[in-house]
PAZAFI-207110 format. One record per atom (N, C-alpha, C): residue number from 0; atom name; x, y, z negated. Coordinates in steps of 0.1 Angstrom, whole numbers, always signed. Example, Ala and Ser with C-alpha at 12.3 -4.5 7.8 and 13.67 -1.06 7.14 Angstrom:
BEGIN
REC resi name    xx    yy    zz
REC    0    N  +132   -57   -78
REC    0   CA  +123   -45   -78
REC    0    C  +132   -33   -78
REC    1    N  +128   -22   -71
REC    1   CA  +137   -11   -71
REC    1    C  +129    +0   -79
This chain:
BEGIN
REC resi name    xx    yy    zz
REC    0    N  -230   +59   +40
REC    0   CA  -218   +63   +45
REC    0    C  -207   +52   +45
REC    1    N  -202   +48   +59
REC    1   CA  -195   +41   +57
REC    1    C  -178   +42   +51
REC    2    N  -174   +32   +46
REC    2   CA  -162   +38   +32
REC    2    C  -149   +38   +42
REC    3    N  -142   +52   +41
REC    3   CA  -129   +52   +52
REC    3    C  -114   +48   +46
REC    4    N  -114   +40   +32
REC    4   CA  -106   +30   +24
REC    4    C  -111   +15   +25
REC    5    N  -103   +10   +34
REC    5   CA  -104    -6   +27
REC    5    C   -94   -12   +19
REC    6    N   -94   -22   +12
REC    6   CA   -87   -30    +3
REC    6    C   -89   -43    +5
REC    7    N   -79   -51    +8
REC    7   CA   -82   -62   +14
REC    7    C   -69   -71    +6
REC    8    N   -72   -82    -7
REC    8   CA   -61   -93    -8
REC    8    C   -58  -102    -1
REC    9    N   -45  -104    +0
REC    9   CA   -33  -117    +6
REC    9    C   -29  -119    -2
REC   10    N   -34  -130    -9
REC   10   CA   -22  -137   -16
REC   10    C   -17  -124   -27
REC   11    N    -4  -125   -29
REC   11   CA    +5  -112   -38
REC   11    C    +4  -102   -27
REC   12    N    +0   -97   -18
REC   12   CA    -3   -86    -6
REC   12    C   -11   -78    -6
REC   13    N   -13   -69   -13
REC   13   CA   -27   -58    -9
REC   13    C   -24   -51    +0
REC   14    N   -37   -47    +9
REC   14   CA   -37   -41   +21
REC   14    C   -44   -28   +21
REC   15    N   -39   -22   +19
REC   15   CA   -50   -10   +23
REC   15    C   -54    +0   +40
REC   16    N   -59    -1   +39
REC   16   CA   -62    +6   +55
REC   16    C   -71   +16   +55
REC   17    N   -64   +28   +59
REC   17   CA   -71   +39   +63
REC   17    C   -85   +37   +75
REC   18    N   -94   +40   +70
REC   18   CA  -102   +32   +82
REC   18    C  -112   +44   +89
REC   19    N  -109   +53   +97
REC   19   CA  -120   +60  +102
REC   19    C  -109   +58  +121
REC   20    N  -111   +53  +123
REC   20   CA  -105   +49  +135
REC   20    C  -111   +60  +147
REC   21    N  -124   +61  +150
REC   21   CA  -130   +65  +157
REC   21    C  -126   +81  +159
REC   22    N  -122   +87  +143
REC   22   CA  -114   +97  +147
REC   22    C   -97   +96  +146
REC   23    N   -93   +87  +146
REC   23   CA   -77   +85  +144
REC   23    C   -72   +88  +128
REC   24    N   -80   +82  +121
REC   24   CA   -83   +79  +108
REC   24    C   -79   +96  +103
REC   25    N   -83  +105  +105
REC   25   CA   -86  +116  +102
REC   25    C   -86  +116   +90
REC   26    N   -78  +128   +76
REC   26   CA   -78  +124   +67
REC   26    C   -91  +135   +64
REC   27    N  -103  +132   +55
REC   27   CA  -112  +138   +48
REC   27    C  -112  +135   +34
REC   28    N  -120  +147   +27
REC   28   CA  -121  +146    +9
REC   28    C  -125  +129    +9
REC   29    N  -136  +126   +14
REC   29   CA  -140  +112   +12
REC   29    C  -126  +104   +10
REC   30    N  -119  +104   +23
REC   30   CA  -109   +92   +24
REC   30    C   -97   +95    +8
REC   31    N   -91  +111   +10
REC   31   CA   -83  +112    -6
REC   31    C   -92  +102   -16
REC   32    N  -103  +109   -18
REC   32   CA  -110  +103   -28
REC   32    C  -111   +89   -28
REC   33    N  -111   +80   -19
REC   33   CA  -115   +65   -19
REC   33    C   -98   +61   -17
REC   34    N   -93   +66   -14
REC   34   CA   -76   +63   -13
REC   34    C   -70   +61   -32
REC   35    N   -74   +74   -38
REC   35   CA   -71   +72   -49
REC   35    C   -81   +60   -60
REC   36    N   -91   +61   -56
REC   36   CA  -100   +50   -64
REC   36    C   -92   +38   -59
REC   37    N   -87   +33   -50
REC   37   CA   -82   +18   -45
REC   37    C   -75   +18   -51
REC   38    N   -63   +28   -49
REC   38   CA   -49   +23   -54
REC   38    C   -46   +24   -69
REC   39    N   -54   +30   -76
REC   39   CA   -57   +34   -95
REC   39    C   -56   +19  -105
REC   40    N   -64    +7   -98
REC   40   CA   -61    -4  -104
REC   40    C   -50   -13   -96
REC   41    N   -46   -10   -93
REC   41   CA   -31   -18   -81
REC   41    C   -23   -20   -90
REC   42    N   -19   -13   -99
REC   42   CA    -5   -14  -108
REC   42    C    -8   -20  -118
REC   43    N   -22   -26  -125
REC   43   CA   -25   -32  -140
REC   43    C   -23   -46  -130
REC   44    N   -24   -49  -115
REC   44   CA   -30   -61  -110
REC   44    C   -17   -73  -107
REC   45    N   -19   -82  -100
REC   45   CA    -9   -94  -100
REC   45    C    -2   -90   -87
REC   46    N    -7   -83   -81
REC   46   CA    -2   -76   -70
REC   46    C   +14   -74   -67
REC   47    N   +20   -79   -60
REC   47   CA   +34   -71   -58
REC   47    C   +37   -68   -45
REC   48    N   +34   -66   -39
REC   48   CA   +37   -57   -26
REC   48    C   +23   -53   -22
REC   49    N   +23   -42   -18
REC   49   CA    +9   -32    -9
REC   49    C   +14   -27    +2
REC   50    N    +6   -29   +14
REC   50   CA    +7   -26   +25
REC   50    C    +1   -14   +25
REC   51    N    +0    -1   +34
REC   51   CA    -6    +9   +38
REC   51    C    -3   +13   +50
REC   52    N   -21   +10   +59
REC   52   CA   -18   +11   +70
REC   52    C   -26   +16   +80
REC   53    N   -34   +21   +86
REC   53   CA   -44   +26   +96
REC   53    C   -51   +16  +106
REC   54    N   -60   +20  +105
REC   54   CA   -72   +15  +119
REC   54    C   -71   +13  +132
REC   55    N   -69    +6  +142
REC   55   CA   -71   +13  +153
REC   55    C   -51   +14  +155
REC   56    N   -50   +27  +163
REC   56   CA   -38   +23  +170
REC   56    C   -33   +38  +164
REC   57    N   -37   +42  +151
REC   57   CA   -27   +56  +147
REC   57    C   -29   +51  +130
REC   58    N   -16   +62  +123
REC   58   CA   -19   +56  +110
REC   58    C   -26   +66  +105
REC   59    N   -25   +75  +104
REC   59   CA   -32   +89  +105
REC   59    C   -29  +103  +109
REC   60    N   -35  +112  +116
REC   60   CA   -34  +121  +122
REC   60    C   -31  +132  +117
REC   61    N   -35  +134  +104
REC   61   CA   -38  +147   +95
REC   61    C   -53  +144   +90
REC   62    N   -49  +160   +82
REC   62   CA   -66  +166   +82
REC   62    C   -76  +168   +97
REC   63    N   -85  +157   +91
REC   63   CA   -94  +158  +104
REC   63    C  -109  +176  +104
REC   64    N  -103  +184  +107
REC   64   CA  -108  +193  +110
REC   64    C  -118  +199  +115
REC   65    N  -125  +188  +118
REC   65   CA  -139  +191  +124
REC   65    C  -148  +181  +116
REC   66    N  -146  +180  +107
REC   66   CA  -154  +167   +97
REC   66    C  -165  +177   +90
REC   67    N  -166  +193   +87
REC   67   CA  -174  +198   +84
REC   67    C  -167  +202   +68
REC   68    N  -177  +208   +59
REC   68   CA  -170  +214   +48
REC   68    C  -174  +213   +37
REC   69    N  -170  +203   +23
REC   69   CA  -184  +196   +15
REC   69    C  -194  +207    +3
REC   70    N  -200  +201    +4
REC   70   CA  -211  +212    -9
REC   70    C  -206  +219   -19
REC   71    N  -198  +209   -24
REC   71   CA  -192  +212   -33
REC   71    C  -181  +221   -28
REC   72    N  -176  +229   -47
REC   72   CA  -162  +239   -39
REC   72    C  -153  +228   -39
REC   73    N  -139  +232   -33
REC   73   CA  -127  +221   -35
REC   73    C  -119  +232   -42
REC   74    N  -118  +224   -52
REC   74   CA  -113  +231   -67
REC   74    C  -101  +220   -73
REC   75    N   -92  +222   -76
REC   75   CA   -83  +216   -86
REC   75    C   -88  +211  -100
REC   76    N   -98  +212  -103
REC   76   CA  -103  +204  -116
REC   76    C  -111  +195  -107
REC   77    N  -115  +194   -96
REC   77   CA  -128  +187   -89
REC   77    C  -111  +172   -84
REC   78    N  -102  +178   -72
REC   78   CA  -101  +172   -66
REC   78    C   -84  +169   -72
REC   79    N   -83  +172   -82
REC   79   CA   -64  +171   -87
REC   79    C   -62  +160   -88
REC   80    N   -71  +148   -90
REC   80   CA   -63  +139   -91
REC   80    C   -61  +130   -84
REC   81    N   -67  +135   -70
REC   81   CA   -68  +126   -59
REC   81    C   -55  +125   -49
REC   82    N   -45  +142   -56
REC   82   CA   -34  +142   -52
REC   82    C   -25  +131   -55
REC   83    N   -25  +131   -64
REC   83   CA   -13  +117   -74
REC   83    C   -19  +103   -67
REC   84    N   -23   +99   -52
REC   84   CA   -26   +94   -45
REC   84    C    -7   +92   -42
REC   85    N    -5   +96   -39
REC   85   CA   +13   +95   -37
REC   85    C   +19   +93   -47
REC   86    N   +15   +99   -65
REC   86   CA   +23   +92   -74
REC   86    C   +22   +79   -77
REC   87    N    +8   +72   -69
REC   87   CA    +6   +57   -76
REC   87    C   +16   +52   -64
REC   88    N   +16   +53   -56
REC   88   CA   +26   +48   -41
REC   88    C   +36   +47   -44
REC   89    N   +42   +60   -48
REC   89   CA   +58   +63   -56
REC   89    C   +63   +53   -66
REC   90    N   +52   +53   -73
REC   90   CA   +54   +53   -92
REC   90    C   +49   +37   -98
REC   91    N   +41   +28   -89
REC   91   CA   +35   +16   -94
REC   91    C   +44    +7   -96
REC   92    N   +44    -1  -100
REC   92   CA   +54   -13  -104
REC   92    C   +54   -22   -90
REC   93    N   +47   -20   -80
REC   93   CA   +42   -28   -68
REC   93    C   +56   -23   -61
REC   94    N   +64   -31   -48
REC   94   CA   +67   -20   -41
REC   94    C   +52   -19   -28
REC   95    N   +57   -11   -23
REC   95   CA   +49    -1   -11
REC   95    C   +52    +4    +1
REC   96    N   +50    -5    +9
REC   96   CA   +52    -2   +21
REC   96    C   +40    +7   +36
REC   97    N   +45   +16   +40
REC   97   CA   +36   +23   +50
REC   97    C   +41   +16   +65
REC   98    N   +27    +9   +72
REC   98   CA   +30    +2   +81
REC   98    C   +28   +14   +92
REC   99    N   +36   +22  +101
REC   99   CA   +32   +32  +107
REC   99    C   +28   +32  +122
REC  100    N   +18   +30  +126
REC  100   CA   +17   +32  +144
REC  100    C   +11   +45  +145
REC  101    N   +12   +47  +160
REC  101   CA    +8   +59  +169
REC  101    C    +8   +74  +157
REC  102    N    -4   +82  +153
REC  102   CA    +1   +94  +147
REC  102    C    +4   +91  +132
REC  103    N   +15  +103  +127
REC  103   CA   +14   +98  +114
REC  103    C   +15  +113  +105
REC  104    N    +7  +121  +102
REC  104   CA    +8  +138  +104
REC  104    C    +5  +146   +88
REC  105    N    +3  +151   +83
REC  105   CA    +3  +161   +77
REC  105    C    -5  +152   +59
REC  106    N   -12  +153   +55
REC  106   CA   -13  +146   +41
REC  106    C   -12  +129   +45
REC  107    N   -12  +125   +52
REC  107   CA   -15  +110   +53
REC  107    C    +6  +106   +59
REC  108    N   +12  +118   +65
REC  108   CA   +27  +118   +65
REC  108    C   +34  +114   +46
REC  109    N   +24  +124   +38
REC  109   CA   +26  +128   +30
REC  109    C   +28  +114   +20
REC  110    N   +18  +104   +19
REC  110   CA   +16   +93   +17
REC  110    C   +26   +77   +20
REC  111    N   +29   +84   +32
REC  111   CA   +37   +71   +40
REC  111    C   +51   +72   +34
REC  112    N   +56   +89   +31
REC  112   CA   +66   +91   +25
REC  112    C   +70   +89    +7
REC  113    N   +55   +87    +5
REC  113   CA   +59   +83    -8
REC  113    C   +58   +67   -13
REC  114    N   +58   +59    -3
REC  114   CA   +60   +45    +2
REC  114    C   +73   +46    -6
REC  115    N   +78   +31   -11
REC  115   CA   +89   +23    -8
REC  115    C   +94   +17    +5
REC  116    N   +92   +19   +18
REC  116   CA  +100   +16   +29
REC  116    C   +83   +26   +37
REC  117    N   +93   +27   +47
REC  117   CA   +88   +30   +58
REC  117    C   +89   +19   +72
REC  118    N   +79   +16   +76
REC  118   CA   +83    +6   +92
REC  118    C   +72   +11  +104
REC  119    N   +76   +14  +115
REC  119   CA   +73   +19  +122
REC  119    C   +67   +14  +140
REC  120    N   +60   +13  +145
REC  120   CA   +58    +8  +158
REC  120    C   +67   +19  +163
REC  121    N   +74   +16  +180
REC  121   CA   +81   +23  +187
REC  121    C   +75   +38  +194
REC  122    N   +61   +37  +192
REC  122   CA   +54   +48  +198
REC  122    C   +48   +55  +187
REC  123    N   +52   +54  +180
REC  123   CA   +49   +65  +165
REC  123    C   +53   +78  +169
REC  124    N   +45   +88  +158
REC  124   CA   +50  +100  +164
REC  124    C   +48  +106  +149
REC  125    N   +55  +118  +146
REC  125   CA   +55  +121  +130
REC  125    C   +55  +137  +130
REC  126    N   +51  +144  +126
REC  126   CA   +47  +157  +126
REC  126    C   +42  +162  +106
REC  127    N   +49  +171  +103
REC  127   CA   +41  +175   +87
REC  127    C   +31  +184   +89
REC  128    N   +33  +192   +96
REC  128   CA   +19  +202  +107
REC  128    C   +11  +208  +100
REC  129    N   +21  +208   +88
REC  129   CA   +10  +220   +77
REC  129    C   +14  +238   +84
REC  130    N   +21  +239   +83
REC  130   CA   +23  +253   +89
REC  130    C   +14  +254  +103
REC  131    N    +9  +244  +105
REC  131   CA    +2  +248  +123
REC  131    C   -14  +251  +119
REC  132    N   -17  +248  +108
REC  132   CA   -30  +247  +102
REC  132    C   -35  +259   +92
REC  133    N   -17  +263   +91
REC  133   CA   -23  +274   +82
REC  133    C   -24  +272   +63
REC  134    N   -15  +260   +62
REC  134   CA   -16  +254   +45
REC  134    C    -3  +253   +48
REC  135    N    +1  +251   +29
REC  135   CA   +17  +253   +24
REC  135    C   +20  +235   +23
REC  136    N   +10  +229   +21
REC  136   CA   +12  +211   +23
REC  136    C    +9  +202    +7
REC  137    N    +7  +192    +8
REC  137   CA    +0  +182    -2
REC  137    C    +6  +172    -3
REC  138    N    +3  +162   -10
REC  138   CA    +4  +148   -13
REC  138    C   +16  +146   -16
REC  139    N   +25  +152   -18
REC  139   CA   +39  +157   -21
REC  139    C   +52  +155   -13
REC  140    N   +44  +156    +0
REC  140   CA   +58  +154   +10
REC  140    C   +68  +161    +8
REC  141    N   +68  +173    +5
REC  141   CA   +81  +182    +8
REC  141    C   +88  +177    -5
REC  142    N   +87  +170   -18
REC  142   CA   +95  +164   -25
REC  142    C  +102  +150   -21
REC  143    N   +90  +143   -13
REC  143   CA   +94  +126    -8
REC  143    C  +104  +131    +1
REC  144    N  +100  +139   +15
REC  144   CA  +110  +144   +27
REC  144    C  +121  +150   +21
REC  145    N  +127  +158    +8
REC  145   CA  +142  +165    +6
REC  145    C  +148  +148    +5
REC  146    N  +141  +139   -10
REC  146   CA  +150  +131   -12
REC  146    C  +152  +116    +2
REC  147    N  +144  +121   +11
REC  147   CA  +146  +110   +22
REC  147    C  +152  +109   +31
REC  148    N  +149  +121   +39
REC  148   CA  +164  +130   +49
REC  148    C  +174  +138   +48
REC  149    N  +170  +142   +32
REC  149   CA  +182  +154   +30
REC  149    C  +175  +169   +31
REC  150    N  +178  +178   +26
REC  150   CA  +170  +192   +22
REC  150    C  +170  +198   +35
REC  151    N  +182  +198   +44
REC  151   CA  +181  +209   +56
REC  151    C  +175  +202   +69
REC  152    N  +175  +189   +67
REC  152   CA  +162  +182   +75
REC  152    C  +151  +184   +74
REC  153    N  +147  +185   +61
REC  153   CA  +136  +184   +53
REC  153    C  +131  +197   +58
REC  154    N  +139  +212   +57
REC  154   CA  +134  +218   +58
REC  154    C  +129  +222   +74
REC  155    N  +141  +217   +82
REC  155   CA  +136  +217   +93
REC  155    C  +124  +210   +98
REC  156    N  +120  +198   +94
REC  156   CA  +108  +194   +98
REC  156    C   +96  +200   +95
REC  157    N   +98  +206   +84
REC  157   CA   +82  +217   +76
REC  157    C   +84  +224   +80
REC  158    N   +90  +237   +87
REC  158   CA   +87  +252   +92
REC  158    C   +89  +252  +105
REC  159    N   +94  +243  +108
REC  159   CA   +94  +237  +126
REC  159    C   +85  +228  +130
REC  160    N   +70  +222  +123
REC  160   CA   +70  +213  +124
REC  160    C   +60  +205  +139
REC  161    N   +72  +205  +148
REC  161   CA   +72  +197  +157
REC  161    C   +73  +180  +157
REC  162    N   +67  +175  +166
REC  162   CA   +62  +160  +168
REC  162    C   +75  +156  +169
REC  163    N   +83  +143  +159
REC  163   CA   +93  +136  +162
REC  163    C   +93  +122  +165
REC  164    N   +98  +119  +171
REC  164   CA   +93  +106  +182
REC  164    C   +97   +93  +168
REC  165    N   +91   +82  +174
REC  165   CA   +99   +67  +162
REC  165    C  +112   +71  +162
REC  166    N  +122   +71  +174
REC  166   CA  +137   +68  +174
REC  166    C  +142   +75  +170
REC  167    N  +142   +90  +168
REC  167   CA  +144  +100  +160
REC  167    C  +142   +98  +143
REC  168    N  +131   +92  +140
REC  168   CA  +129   +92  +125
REC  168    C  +138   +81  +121
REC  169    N  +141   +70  +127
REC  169   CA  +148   +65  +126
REC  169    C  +165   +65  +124
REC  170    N  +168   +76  +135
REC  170   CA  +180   +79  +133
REC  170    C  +181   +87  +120
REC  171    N  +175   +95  +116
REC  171   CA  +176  +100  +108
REC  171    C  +174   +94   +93
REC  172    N  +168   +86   +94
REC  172   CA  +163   +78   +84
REC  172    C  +146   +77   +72
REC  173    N  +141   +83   +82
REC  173   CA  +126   +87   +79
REC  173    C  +120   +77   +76
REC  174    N  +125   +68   +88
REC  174   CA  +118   +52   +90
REC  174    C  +133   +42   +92
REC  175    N  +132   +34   +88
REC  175   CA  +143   +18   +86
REC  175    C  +142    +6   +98
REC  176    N  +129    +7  +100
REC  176   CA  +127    -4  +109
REC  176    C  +120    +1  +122
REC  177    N  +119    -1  +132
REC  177   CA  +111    -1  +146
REC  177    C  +105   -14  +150
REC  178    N   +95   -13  +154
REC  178   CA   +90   -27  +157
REC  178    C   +79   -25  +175
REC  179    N   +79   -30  +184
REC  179   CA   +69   -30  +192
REC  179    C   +54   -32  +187
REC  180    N   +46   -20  +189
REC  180   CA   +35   -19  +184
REC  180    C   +23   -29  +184
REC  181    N   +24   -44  +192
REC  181   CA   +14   -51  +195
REC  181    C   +24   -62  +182
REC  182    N   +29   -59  +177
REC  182   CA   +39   -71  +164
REC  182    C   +40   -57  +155
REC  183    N   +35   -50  +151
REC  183   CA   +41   -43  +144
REC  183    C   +36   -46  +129
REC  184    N   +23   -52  +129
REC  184   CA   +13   -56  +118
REC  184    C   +17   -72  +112
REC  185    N   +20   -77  +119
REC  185   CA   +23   -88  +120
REC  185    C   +36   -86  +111
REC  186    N   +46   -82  +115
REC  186   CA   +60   -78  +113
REC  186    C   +64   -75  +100
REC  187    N   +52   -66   +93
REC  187   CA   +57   -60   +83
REC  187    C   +47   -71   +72
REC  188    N   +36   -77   +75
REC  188   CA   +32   -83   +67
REC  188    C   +41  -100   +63
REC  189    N   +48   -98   +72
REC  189   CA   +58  -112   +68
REC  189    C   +69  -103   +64
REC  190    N   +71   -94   +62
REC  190   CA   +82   -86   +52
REC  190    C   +78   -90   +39
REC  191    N   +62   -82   +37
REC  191   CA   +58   -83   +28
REC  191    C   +57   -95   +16
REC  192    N   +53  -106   +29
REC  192   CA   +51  -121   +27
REC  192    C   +69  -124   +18
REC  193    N   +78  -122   +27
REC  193   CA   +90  -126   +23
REC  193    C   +94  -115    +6
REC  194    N   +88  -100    +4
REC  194   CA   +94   -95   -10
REC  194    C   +81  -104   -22
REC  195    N   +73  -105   -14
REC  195   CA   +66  -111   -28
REC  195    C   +67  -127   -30
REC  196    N   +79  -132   -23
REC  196   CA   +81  -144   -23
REC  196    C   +90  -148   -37
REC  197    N   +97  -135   -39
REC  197   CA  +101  -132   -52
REC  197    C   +99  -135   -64
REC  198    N  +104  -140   -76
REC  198   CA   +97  -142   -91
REC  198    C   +92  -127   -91
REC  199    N   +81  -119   -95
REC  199   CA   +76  -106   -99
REC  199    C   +84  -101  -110
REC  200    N   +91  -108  -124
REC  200   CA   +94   -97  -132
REC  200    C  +107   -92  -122
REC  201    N  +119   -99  -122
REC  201   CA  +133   -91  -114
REC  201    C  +128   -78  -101
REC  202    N  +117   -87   -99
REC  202   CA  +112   -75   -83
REC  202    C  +106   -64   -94
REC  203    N   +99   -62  -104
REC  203   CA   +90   -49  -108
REC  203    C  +105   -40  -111
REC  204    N  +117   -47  -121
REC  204   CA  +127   -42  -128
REC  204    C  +134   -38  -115
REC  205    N  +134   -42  -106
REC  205   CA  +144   -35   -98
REC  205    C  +135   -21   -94
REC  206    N  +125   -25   -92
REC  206   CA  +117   -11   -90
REC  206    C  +115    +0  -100
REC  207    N  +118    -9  -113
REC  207   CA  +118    +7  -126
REC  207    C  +135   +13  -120
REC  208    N  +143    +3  -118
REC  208   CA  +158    +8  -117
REC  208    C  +160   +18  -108
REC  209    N  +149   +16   -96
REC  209   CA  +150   +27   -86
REC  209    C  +147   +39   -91
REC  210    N  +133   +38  -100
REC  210   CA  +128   +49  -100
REC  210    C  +135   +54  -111
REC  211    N  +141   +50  -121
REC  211   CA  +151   +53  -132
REC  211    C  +162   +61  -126
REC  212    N  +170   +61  -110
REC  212   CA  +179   +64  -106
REC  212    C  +176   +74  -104
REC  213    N  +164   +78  -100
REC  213   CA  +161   +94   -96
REC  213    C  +161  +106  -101
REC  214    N  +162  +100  -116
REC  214   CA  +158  +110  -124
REC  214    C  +171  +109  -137
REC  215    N  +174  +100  -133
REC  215   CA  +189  +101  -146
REC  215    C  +201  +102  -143
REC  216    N  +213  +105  -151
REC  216   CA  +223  +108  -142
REC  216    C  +231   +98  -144
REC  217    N  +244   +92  -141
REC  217   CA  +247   +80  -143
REC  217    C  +247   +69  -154
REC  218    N  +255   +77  -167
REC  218   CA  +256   +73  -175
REC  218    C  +242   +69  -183
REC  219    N  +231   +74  -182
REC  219   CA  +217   +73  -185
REC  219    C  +217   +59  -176
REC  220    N  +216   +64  -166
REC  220   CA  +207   +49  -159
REC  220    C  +218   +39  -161
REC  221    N  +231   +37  -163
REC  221   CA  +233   +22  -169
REC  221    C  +232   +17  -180
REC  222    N  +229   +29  -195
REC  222   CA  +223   +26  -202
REC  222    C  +205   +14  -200
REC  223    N  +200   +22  -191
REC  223   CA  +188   +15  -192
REC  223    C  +185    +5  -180
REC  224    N  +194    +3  -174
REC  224   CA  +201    -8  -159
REC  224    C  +204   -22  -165
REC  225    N  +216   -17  -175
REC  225   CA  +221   -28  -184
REC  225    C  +212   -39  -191
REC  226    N  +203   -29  -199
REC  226   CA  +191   -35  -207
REC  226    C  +181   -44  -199
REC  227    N  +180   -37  -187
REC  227   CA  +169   -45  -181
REC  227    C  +175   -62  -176
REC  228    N  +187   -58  -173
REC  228   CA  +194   -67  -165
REC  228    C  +198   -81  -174
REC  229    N  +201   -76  -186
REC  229   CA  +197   -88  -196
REC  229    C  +187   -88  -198
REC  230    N  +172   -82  -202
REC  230   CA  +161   -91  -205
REC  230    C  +156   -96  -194
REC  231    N  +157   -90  -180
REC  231   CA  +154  -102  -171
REC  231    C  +166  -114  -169
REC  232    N  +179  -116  -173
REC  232   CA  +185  -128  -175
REC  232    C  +184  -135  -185
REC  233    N  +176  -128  -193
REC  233   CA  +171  -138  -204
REC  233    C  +158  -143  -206
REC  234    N  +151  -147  -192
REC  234   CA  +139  -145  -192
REC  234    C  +133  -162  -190
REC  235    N  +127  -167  -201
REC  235   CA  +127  -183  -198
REC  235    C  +123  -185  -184
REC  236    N  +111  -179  -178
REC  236   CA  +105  -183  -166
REC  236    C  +113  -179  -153
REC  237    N  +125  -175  -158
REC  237   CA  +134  -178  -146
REC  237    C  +145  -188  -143
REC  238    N  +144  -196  -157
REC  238   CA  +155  -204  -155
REC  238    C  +158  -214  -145
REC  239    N  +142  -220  -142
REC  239   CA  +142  -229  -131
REC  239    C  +147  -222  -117
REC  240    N  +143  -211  -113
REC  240   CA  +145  -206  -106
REC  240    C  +162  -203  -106
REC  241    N  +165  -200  -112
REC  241   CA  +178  -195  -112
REC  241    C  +194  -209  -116
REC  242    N  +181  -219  -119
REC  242   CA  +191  -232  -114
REC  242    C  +196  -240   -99
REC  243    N  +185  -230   -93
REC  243   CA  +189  -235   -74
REC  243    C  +195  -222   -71
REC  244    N  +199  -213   -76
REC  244   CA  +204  -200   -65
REC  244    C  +217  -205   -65
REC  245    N  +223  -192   -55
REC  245   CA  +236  -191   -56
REC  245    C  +243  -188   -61
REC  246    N  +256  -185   -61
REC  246   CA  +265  -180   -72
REC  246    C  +260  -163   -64
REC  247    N  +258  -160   -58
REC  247   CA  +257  -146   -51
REC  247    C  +242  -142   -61
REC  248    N  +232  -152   -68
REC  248   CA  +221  -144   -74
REC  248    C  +211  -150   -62
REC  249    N  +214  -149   -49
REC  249   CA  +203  -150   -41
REC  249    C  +197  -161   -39
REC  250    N  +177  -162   -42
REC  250   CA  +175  -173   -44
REC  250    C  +174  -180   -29
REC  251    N  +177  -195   -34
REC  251   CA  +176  -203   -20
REC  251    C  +161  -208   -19
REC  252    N  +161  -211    -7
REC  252   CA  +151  -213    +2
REC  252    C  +153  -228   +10
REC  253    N  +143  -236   +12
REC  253   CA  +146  -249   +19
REC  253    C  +155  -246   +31
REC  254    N  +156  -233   +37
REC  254   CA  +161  -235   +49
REC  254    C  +170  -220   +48
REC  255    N  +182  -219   +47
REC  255   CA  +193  -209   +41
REC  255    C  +202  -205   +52
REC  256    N  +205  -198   +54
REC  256   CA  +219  -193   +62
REC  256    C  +230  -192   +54
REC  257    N  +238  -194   +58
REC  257   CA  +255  -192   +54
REC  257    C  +262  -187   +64
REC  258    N  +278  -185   +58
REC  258   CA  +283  -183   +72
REC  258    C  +289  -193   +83
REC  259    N  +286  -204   +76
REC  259   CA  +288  -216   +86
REC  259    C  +277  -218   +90
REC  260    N  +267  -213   +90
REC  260   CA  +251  -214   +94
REC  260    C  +243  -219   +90
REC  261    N  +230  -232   +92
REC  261   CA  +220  -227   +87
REC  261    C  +221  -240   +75
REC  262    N  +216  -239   +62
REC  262   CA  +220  -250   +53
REC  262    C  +209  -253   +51
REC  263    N  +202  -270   +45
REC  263   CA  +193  -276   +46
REC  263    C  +194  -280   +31
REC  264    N  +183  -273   +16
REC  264   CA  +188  -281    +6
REC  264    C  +182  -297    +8
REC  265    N  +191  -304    +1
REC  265   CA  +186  -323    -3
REC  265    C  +175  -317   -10
């Protein structure tokens, strides 16, 4: 049986690709299951950015429904932890990006939303399409979708859930970026290229800070903001680094923009 998870290193880049193309990467038990096995060791690894992205010209469609029905029963002790397939997305020290073309639908929606960015080809189309199937929904969209659009979007996309075009998710803020779908792979892997160009500890810490914000209320998260913010300025292996920045923090690069334009360091 061929495996409908691949894992592929760049550099600081993992890639993962939904891969059953031939059905429009169709999500099946197989793929949760090999989805969760890939991404399980991602967060112990050197890894700092992951891509997640589909086969073929869709990122995924949904539950592929004609895949047949496995021997086994599908039980919550068998298959629960293939859910938290979205908590490692959410929750790893990596960030995570869902590179999205053509469909993007119902548990594998679910997935993209528990990314750190979302980026999009122009012909994307996004549907949660659990209500059309007859399920209440998985992978934990309807918690990623309140805190991403807002709750009465949110809800409107699950009990309506009708196909919403790229420029729509966009406006709304589902998706951040639009890209023409023959550069769209391209595009987001030189994003990628450019966050893991990063020292790793300030990039993991800003990513606990995010996820710190979610759950604390202010006075909590500058408690634990503050702390971080001096142990990573007190971090030897940043010093060199942090003797070419700017006064702004942002590190320079041989070739810089300003507002006088573009600066060349000696």
């Amino acid at each position: 049986m061929e495996p409908s998870v691949l894992l592929e290193q760049r550099g600081a880049v993992s890639i993962v690709t939904l891969h059953r193309p031939e059905r429009r990467n169709g999500v099946t038990v197989q793929m949760c299951e090999e989805l969760y096995e890939a991404l399980s060791p991602v967060p112990a690894s050197d890894a700092r950015v992951v891509v997640l992205r589909g086969a073929g010209n869709d990122f995924s469609v949904g539950a592929d429904l004609t895949s047949g029905h496995s021997s086994e029963p599908v039980t919550l002790e068998r298959l629960g932890a293939v859910y938290h397939a979205s908590t490692l997305l959410h929750t790893m020290p990596q960030l995570t990006i869902a590179a999205i073309d053509g469909g993007c639908a119902g548990a594998a929606m679910g997935w993209a939303c528990a990314c750190d960015f979302r980026f999009a080809s122009e012909r994307a189309r996004f549907a949660t399409g659990f209500l059309k199937v007859g399920v209440s929904g998985d992978m934990g969209l309807v918690w990623s979708l309140a805190r991403l659009v807002g709750a009465a979007r949110a809800r409107e996309l699950l009990f309506f859930p009708e196909k919403v075009t790229a420029q729509d998710a966009l406006a709304f803020g589902l998706v951040t970026r639009l890209f023409p779908a023959d550069t769209l792979h391209d595009e987001v892997l030189a994003l990628a290229d450019e966050l893991a160009g990063h020292h790793p500890f300030p990039l993991r810490m800003m990513k606990a800070n995010v996820l710190s914000a979610e759950r604390m209320d202010m006075a909590e998260y500058i408690e634990v903001e503050s702390a971080r913010h001096l142990h990573v300025t007190a971090s030897p292996s940043l010093l060199p680094a942090r003797s070419s920045q700017s006064g702004t923090g942002t590190r320079r690069t041989p070739t810089q923009a300003t507002a006088d334009g573009p600066r060349r360091d000696s």
